[in-house]
N, C-alpha and C positions, 0 to 999 in steps of 0.2 A: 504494500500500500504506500503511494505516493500521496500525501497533504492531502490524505482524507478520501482519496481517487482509489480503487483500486488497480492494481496491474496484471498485465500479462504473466510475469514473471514473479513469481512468491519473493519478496525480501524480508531481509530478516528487520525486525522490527527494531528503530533505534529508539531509546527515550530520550527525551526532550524536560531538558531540564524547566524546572519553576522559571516562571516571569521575576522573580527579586533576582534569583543565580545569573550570574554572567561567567561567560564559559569566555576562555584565551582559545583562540586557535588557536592549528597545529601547526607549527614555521612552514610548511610545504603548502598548508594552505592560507596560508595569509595574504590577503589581497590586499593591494591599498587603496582607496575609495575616493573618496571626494574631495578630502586634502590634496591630496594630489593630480586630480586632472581638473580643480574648478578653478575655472579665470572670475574674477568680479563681473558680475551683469551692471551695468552701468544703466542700463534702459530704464524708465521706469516704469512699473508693472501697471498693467490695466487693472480694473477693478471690474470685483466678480458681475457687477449688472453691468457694465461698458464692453466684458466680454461676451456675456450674454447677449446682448445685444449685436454687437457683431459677427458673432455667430450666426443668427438669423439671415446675417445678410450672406454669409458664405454660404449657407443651405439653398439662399436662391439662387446663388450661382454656380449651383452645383449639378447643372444640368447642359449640356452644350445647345439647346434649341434657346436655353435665356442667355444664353453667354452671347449668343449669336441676334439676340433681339436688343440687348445692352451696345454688342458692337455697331447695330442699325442705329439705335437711338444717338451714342454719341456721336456718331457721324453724321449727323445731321443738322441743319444750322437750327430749323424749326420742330417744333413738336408735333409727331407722325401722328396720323391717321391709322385705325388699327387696322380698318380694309388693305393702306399702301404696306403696313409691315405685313400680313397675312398675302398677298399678293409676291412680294420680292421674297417671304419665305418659303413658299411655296406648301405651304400646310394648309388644314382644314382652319375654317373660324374658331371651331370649339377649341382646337388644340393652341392656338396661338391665345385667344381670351384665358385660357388657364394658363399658360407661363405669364402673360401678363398681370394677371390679379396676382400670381406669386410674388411677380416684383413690386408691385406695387405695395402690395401689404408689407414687404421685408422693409419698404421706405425708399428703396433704389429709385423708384419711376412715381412719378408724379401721372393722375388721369385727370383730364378737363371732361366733360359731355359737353358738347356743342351741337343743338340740336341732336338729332340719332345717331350721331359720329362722336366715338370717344378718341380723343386725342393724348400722345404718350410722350415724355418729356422727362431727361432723366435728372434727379435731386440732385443739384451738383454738392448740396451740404451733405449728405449721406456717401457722397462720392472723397469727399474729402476727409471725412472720417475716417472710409476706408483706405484711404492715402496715408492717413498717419499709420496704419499697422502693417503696410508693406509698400511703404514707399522708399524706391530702392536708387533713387535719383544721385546720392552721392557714397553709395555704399561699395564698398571697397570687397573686394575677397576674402573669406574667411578662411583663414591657414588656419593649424592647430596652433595648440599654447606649447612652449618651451617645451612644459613637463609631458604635455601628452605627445610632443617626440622623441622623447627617450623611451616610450613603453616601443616592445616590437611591433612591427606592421603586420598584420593578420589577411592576408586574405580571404575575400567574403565573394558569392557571388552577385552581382549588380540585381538579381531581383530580394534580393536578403535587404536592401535599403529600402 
């Protein structure tokens, strides 16, 4: 039994010492943790409802038919017509009105009605929020720190990241 799982393979059962006991590793298994590969985060951290909140807007861009309805809208000088985006995307009504009410609900996209024509326009203040968490306009390459190139280089394979 693996952490409550059982296994294929019977083990022999280890006990687990009380939560007060602290047990020393064994020198062979001593690993050294967080002292040693943390660089300072300098960033300052979002807070838990600013992340929540953006979140929501990653969920609505997490579809390529709205990523692809964001890239019509910002390209566009005016606020589209939902027949011209259903048209250029070459989809049903129904399917284009649901990735739209997704975006709009997320806050990404702004809807006017104008007469029977709803019109699409993207929140540029929603747009710039998400600017702050991956705006990448002056950001430099990420090497490792000092410490974490002295550990060995492991080879992984590229779908393991």
């Amino acid at each position: 039994m693996r952490n409550g799982v059982p296994t294929a393979v019977s083990e022999p059962e280890t006990p687990r010492p009380a939560a007060a006991e602290s047990v020393a590793p064994a020198a062979a298994d001593s690993v050294e943790c967080a002292p040693h590969c943390s660089v300072p985060l300098n960033t300052p951290r979002l807070s838990h409802d600013e992340a929540t909140q953006l979140s929501s807007v990653f969920k609505a861009l997490a579809h390529p038919t709205r990523v692809q309805l964001m890239n019509l809208l910002l390209g566009s000088r005016f606020a589209v017509c939902a027949y011209d985006l259903q048209v250029a995307m070459g989809m049903p009504q129904s399917t284009i009105s649901h990735h739209l009410k997704l975006l709009v609900g997320s806050g990404l996209v702004h809807r006017q009605q104008r007469g029977i024509w709803a019109y699409f326009s993207i929140n540029t203040d929603a747009m710039r929020a998400l600017g702050l968490v991956i705006n990448l306009d002056d950001a430099a390459p990420q090497p490792l720190s000092p410490a974490a190139l002295r550990d060995p280089a492991v080879e992984q394979p590229d779908e393991a990241l």
